[in-house]
C-alpha positions as CSV (number, residue, x, y, z in Angstrom):
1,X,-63.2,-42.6,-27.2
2,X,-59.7,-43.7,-27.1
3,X,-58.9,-47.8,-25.8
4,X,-56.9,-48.5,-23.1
5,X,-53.9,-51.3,-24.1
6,X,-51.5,-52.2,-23.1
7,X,-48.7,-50.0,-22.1
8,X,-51.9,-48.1,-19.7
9,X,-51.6,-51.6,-18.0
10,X,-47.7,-51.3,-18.2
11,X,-48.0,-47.7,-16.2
12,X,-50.4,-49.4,-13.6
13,X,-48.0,-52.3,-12.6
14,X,-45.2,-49.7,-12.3
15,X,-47.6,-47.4,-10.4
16,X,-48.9,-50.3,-7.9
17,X,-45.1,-51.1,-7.2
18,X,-44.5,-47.4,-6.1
19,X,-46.8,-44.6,-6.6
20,X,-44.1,-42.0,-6.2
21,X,-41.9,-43.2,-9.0
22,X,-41.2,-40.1,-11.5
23,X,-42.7,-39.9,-14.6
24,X,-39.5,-39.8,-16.3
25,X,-38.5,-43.4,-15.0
26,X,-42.3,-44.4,-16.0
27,X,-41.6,-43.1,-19.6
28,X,-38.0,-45.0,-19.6
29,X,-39.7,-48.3,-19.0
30,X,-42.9,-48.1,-21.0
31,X,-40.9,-46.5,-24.4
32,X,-43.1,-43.1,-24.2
33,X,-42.0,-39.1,-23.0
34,X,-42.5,-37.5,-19.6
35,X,-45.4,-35.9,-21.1
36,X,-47.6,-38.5,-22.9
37,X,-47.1,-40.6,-19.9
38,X,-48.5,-38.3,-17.8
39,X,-51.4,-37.1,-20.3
40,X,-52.4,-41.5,-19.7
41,X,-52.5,-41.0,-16.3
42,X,-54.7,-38.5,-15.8
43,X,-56.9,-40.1,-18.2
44,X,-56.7,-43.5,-16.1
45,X,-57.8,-41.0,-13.7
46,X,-61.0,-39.6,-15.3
47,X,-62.1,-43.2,-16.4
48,X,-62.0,-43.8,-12.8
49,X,-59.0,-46.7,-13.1
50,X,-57.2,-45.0,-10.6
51,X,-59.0,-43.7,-7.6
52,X,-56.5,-42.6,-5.9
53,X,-53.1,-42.4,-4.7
54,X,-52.4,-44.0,-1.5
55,X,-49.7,-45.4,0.8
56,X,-49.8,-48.9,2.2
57,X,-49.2,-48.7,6.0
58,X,-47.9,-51.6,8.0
59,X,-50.0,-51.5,11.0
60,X,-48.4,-53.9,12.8
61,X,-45.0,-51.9,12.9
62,X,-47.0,-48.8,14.3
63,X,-49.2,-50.0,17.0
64,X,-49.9,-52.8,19.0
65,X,-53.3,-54.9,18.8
66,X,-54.2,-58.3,17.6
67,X,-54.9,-58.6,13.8
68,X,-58.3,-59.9,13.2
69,X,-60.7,-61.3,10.1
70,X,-64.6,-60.4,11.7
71,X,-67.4,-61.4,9.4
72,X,-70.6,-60.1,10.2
73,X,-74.1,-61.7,8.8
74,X,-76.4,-58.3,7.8
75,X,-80.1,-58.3,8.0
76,X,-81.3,-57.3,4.7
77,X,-81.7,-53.6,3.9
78,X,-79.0,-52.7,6.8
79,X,-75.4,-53.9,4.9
80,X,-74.7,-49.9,3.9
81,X,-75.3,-48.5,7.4
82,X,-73.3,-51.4,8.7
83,X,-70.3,-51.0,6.3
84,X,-70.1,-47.5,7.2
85,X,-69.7,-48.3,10.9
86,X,-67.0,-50.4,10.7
87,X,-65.5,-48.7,8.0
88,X,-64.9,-45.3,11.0
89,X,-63.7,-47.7,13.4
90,X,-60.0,-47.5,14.4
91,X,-57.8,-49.9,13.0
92,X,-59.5,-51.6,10.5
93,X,-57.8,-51.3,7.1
94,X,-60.0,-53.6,4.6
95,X,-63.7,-53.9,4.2
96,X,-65.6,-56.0,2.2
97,X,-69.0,-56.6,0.7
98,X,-70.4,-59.7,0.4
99,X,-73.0,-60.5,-2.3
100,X,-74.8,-62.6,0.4
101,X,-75.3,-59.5,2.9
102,X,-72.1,-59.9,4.3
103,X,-69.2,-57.2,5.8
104,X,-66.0,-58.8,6.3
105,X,-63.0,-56.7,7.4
106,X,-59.7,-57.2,8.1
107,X,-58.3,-55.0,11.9
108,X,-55.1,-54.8,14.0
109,X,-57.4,-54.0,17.4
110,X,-55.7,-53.0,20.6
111,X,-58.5,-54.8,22.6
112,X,-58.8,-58.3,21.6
113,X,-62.6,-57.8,22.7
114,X,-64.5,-57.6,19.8
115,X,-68.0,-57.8,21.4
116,X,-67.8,-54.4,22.7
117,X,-65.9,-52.6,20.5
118,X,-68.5,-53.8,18.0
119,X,-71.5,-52.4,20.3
120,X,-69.8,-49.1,20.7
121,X,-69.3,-48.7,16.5
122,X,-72.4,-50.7,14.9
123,X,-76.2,-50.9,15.3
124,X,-76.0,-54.8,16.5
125,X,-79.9,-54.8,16.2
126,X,-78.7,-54.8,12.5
127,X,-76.2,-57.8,12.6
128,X,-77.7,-61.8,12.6
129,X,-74.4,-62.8,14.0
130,X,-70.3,-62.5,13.7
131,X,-67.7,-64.2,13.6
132,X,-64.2,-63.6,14.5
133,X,-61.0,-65.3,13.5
134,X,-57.3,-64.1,14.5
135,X,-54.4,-63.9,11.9
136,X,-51.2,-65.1,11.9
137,X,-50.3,-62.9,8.5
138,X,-52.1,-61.1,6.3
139,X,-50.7,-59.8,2.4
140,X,-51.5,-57.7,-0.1
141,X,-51.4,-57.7,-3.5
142,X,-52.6,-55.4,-6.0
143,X,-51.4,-56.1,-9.1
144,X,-54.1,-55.5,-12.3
145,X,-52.1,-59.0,-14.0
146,X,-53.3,-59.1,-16.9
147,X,-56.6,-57.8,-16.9
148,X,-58.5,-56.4,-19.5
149,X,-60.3,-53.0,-19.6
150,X,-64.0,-53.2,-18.8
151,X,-65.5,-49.7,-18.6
152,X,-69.3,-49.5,-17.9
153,X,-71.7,-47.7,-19.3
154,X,-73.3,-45.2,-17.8
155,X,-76.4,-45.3,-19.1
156,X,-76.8,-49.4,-19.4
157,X,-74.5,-50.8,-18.1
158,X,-73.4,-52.8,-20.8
159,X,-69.1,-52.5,-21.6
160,X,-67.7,-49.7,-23.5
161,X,-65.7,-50.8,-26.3
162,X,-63.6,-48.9,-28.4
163,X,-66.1,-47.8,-30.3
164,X,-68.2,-46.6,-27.3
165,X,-68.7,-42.5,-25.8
166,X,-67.2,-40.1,-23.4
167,X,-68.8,-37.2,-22.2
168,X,-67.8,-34.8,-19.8
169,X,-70.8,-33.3,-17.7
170,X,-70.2,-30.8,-14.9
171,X,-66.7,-31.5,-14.4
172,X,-67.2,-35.8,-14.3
173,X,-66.7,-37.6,-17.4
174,X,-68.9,-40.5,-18.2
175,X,-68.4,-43.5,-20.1
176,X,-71.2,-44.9,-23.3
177,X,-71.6,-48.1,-25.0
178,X,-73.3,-46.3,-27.9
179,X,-74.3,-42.4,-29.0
180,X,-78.0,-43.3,-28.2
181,X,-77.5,-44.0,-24.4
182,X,-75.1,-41.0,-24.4
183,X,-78.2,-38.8,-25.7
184,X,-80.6,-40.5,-23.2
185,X,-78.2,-39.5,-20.2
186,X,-77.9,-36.4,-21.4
187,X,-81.1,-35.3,-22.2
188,X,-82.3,-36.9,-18.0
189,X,-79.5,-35.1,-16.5
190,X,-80.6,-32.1,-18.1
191,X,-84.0,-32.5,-17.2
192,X,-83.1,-33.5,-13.5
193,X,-81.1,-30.7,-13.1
194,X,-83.8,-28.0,-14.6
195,X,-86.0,-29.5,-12.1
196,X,-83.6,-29.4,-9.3
């Protein structure tokens, strides 16, 4: 399995600034060709580094609607049906997941009312209680830093160092600390899927 390094972090911090920059600019500014640069991306791609590419929309220049920070208290067992909820209703642009059974998310909302707009989108029979706070400014900011690379394995979840495995099953490529937990996944996907 090849490492990731540093100029892959290079290509992220010029790809965070403006997804739509050329390749050919990329290359200028990292020292590599057109071609190698994009051969890194898609493989930032397949290790699931980047997601996707996206544009970063200032609400506030496209609607009207009072920007918000509402932080709802789960019961247990309920935060996935209740992150869902609030992640269809209009406006909101960032949700979060709280280790303690929280969803916290960030909305411009045309009706200050949260109450109801909150009984129309989420199972309220699932929330303890909310609260709400109005915001004066809000920004964003991306930017890996300096971050290291921490892939997962698959199988153990333990980190994938340089020395670690990649497989490619069914299209998805998968990431292994060691040749022993890439066998084991293997061999149980093939199993499950016989079975399926």
């Amino acid at each position: 399995m090849q490492e990731l390094d540093e100029t892959d972090l290079e290509i992220l911090q010029l790809l965070v600034a403006d997804a739509r920059r050329p390749y050919n600019e990329i290359a200028d500014a990292v020292g590599l060709s057109p071609p190698t640069v994009s051969d890194r991306i898609d493989r930032l791609r397949e290790f699931g580094v980047i997601e996707r590419f996206t544009v970063d929309v200032d609400r506030s220049l496209l609607s009207e609607g009072v920007a918000v920070l509402v932080d709802l208290t789960v019961e247990p067992g309920r935060v996935a049906d209740v992150r869902a909820d609030v992640e269809d209703i209009d406006g909101v642009e960032h949700v979060f997941e709280t280790a303690d059974g929280s969803v916290v998310f960030h909305a411009r909302l045309v009706d200050d009312a949260v109450e109801p707009l909150l009984a129309d989108a989420v199972d309220l029979d699932a929330v303890r209680t909310y609260d709400v706070r109005l915001l004066s400014d809000s920004s964003w900011f991306p930017q890996p830093g300096d971050a290291e690379f921490a892939l997962t394995c698959d199988e153990c979840g333990n980190t994938v160092t340089s020395e670690g495995e990649s497989t490619r099953i069914d299209g998805e490529r998968y990431q292994f600390c060691c040749s022993s937990c890439q066998s084991r996944f293997v061999e149980q996907y093939e199993e499950l899927k016989e079975a399926a």
